[in-house]
C-alpha positions in Angstrom: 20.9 79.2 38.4 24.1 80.4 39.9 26.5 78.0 41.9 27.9 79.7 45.2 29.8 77.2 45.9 31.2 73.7 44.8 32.7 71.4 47.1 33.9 67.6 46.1 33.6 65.6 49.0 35.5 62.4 48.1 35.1 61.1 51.5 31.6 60.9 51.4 31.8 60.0 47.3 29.6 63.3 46.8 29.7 66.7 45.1 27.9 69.6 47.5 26.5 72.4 45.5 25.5 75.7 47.3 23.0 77.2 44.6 21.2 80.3 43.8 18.2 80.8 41.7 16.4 84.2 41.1 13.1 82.8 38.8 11.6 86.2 38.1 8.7 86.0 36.7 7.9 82.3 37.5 6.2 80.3 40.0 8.8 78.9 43.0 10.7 75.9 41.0 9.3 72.7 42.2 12.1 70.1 43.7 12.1 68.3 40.0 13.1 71.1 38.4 15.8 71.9 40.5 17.1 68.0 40.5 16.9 68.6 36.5 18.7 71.7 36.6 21.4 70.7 39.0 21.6 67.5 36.5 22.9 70.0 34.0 25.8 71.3 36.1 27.0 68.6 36.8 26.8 66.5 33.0 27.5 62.7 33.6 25.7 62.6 36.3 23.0 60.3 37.1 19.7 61.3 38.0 18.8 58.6 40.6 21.8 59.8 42.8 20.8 63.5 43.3 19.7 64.9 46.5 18.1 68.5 47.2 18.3 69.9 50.5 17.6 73.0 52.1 15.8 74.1 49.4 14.7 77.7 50.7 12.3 80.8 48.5 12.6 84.0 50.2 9.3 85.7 51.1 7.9 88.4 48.7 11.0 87.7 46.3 11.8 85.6 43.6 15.1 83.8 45.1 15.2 80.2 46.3 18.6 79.0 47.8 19.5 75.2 48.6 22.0 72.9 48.8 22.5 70.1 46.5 24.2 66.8 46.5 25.4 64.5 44.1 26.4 61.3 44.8 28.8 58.6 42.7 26.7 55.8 43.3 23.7 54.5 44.9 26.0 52.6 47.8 27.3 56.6 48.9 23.8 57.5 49.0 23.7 55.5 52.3 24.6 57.8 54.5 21.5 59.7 53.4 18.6 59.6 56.2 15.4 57.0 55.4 13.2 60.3 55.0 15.2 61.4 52.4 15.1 58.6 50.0 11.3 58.4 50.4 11.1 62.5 49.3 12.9 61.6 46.4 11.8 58.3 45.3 9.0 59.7 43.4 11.8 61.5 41.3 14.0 58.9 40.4 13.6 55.4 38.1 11.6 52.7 39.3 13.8 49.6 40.5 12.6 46.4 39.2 11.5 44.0 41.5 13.7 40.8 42.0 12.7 37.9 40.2 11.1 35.2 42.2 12.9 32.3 40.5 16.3 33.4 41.7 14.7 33.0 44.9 13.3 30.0 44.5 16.5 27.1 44.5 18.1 25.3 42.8 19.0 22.2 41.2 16.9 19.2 41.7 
């Protein structure tokens, strides 16, 4: 994979990555194994906060071109559409669900 460009976007608390990736011989790389191989560019990142976008493979060649963003935190990832989050969920750790007793009261 080859990074065309690398932009840190501290407004937005993200890192943009323009990428390149001829896979010759190989099938067109599947979304996870961009996320994973954008994970290695950026080391310290964290998996949950990646987002793949504009992920494009050029007809009849073995080139796929996309845009990649890595977030600081799950809070920047806001700004993210709803449809986004649910393409990636799959890809990222489950949450575990809130305990009922917090929820519950208090003292008696």
């Amino acid at each position: 994979m080859e990074v065309t460009n690398r932009i840190e976007n501290k407004l937005l608390n993200r890192v943009e990555i323009s990428f390149r990736w001829q896979h010759l011989g190989m099938a067109t790389p599947s979304r996870k194994e961009v996320m994973d191989l954008v994970r290695t560019l950026e080391p310290g990142s964290n998996p949950d906060c990646i987002v793949v976008k504009d992920c494009n493979t050029r007809f009849g060649q073995p080139l796929t071109t996309g845009m990649a963003y890595i977030y600081n935190d799950q809070d920047a990832m806001n700004v993210e559409p709803e449809y986004i989050h649910k393409r990636h969920e799959q890809f990222w750790t489950p949450k575990a669900p809130e305990s009922e007793e917090s929820s519950e009261g208090g003292d008696e």
